[in-house]
C-alpha positions in Angstrom: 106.2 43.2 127.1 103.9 43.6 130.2 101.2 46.1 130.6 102.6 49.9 132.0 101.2 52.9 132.7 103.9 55.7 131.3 103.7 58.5 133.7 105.2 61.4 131.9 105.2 65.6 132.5 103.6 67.3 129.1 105.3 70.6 127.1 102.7 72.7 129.8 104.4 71.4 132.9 101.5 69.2 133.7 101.4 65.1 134.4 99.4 62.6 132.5 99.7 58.8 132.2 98.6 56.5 129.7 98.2 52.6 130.4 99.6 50.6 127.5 98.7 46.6 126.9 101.4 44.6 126.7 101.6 45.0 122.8 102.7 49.0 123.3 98.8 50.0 122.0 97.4 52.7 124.5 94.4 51.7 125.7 94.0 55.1 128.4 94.5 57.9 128.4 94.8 60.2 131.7 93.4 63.8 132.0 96.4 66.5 132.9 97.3 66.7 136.7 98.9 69.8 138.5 100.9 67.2 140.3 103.0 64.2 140.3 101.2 62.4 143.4 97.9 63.4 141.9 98.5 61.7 139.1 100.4 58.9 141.2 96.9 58.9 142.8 95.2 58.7 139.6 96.7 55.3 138.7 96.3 54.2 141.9 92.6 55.0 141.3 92.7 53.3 137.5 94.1 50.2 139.3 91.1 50.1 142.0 88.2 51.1 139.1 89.4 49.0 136.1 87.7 45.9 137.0 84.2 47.1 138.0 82.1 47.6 134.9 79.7 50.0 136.4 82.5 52.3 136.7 82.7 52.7 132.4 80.7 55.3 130.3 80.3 54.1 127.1 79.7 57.0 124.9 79.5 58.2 121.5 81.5 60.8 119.7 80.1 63.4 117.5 80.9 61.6 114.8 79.7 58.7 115.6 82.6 57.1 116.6 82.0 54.8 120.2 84.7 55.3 123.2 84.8 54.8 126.5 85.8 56.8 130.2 86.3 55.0 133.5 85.2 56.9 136.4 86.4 57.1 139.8 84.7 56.0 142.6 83.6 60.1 143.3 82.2 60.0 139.4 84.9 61.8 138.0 86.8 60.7 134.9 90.1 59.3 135.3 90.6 58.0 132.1 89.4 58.2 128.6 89.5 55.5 125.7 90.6 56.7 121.9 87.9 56.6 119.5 86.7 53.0 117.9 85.4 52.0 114.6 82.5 49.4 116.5 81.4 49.3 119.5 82.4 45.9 119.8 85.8 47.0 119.1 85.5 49.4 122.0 84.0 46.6 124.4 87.4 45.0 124.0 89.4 47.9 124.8 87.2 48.0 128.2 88.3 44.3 128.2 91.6 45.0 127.7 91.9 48.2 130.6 89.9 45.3 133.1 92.4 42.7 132.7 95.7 45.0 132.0 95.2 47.6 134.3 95.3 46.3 138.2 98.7 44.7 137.7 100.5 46.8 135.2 103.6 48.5 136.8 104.1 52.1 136.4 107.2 53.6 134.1 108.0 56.9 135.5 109.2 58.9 132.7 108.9 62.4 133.9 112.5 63.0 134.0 112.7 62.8 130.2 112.3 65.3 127.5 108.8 65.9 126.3 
């Protein structure tokens, strides 16, 4: 299986993606988008952002727990990380967004039920 981002609409009528590896793990997660092109826009933006290092906050939960968000270009976040048990573990989930991320096709599932 190749690496996809699932664009799908969420039970409040809003869009959201999340870009998958090519084992079916998640490895983003999008924030909620009003619309379908902005969150068309959004992946276009992961695609553009996911190689460039500078453009990753590595952060730490409350709990201790290491993650990551990839910014756009503006500074915003466009994409958040699930929670990792090392923060070596979450250095290879940015490793795995760099490499999957600016060729992974998009799956447009917003026509099925939430």
């Amino acid at each position: 299986m190749a690496s996809a981002f699932e664009l799908k609409l969420n039970k409040n009528g809003q869009f959201m993606f999340n870009l998958k590896a090519g084992n079916g793990e998640i490895i983003l997660t999008s924030q909620h988008y009003q619309t379908k092109a902005s969150a068309e826009h959004g992946i276009a933006s992961v695609k553009a952002n996911a190689p460039l290092d500078a453009q990753y906050d590595r952060k730490t939960s409350t709990s201790g727990q290491p993650y990551f968000s990839l910014k756009a270009a503006n500074g915003e976040s466009i994409g958040r990380s699930e929670m990792y048990s090392s923060a070596s573990a979450m250095e290879g989930g940015i490793a795995s967004v760099k490499k999957n991320a600016p060729d992974a096709t998009v799956k447009d599932m917003t026509d099925k039920a939430v």
